[in-house]
C-alpha positions in Angstrom: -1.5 43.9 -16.4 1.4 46.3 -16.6 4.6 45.1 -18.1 6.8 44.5 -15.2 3.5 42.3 -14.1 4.1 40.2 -16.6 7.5 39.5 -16.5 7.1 38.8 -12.5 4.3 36.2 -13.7 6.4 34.5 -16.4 9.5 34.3 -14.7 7.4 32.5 -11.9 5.7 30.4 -14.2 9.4 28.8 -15.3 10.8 29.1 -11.9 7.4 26.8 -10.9 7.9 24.7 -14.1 11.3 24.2 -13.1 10.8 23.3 -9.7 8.2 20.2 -11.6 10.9 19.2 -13.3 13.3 19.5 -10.7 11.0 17.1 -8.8 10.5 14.8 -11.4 14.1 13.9 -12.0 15.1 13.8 -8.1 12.1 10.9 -7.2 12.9 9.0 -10.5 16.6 9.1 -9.4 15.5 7.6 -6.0 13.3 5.2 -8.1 16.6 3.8 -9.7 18.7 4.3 -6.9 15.7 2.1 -4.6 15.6 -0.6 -7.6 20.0 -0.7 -7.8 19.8 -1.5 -4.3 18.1 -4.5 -4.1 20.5 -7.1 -2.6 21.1 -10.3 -4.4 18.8 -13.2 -3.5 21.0 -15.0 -0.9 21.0 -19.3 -0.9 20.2 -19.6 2.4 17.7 -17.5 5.1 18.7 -14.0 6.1 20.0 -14.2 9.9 20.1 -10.2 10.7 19.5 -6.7 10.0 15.7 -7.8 9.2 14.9 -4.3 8.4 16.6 -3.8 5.1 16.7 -4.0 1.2 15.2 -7.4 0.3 15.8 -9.0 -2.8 13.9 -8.5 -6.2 12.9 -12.6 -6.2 12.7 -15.7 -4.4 13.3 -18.9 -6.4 10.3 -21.3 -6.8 7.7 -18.2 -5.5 5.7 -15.9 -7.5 6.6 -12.1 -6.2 3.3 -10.4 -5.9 3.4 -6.1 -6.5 0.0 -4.7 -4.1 -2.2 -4.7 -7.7 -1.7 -8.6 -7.6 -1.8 -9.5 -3.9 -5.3 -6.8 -4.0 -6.8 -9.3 -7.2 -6.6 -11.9 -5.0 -7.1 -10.7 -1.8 -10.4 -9.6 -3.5 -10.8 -12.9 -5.4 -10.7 -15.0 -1.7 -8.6 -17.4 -3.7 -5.3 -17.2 -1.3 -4.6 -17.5 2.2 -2.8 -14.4 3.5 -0.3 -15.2 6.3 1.1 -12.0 8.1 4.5 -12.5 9.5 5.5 -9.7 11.4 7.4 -10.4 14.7 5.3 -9.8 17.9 7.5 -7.3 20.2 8.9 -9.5 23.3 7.8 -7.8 27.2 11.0 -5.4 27.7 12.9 -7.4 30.4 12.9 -5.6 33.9 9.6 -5.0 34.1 8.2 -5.2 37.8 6.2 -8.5 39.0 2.5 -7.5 38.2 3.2 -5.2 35.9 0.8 -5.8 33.0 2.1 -5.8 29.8 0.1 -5.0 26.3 1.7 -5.7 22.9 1.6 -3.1 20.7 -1.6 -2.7 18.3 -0.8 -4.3 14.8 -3.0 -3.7 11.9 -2.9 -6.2 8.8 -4.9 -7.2 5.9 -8.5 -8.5 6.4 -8.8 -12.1 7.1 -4.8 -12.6 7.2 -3.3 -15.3 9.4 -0.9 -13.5 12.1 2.0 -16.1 12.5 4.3 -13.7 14.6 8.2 -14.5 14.9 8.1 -17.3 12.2 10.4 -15.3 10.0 14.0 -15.4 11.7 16.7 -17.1 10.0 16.9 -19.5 12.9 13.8 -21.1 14.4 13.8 -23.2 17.6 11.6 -26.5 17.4 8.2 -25.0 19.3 8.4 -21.7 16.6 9.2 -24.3 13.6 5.8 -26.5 14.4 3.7 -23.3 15.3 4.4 -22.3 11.8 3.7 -25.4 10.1 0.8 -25.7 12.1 -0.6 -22.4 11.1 0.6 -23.2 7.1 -1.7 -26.4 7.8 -4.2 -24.5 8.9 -3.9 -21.5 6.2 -3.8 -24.0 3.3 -6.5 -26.7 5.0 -3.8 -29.6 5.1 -3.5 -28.9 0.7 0.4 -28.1 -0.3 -0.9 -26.7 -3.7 -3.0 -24.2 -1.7 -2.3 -20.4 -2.9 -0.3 -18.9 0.0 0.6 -15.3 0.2 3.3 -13.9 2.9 3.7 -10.8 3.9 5.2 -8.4 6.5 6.1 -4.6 5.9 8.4 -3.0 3.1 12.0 -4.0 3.1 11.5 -6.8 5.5 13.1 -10.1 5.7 10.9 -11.7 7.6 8.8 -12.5 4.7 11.2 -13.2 3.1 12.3 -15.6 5.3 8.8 -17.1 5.6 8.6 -17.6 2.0 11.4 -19.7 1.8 11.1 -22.0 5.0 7.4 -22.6 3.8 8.5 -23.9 -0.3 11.6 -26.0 1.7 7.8 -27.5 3.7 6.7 -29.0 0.0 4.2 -25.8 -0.3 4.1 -25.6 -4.0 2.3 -22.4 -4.1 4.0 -20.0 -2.3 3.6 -15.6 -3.1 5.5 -13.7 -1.7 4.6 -9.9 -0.9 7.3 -7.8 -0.3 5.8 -4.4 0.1 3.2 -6.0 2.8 0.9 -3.8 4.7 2.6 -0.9 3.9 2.6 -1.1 0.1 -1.3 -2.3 1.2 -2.1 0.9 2.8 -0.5 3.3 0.5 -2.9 2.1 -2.0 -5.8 3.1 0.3 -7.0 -0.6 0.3 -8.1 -1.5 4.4 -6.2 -2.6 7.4 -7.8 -4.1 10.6 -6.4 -5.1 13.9 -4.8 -8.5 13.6 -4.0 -10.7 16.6 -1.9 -13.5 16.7 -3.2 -17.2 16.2 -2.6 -18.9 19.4 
């Protein structure tokens, strides 16, 4: 290698070397910056802006991180209930028109209780979720529950809460859902919702 070789190949060496550490410091910055923002658990349900920063705890739950909701996802020892909202039919559509809801993938064997995680329910949407909690828990209040939506979602949140404030004594909550779920490679399958 001729001199001016090497000096090309070691300045490159430090300019790659400091582009590593460059990288290092800018994604631990947004790890700290992503952790400072977590919002303060609120006392009551969240009633907008679903799709934000969710708090680091929910009193009386355990918060699951994916390792733990994997263990016992794996273990079959917790019902999984899946509470993503199910997109309404876009008003104005013409008479006949047929109308498909977007696919949804979720965890394997999770309950899909769409729309149960608004701040507000109306009666039919409150008993639909109790009946599905029922059903999830087989009528047993100290039954392992795990609920779930995506990352940074309220609705799970949300869930959570209403279902301890229905005497579950159980209750996991799972805030980085199915995408938390997939980014650790574990599977996904197409979910529909339970009548």
């Amino acid at each position: 290698m001729t001199p001016g070789g090497a000096a090309t190949a070691a300045v490159g060496g430090i300019a790659r070397a400091a582009l590593a550490a460059f990288c290092v410091v800018v994604c631990l910055s947004i790890s700290i910056a992503a952790a400072e923002e977590a919002p303060p658990e609120p006392a009551d349900y969240r009633l907008e802006a679903y799709r934000a920063p969710t708090p680091a705890t929910l009193a009386g739950a355990k918060v699951l991180d994916t390792d733990a909701a994997a263990e016992l996802w794996r273990a079959g020892t917790a019902a999984f209930i899946d509470v993503l909202p199910r997109p309404p039919r876009p008003a104005g559509l013409p008479a006949g028109t047929v109308w498909r809801d977007p696919p949804h993938d979720s965890i394997p064997g999770a309950m899909w209780l769409p729309n149960v995680g608004f701040g507000a329910l109306n009666a039919d949407t409150e008993a639909y979720f109790r009946a599905g909690l029922d059903a999830a828990s087989r009528g047993d209040v100290n039954a392992p529950l795990v609920i779930f939506c995506q990352r940074q979602c309220w609705m799970s949140w949300n869930a959570a809460k209403r279902a301890l404030e229905d005497g579950y004594r159980n209750v996991a909550w799972f805030p980085e859902g199915t995408d938390g779920w997939s980014q650790a490679g574990l599977p996904l399958v197409p979910a529909t919702p339970r009548p």
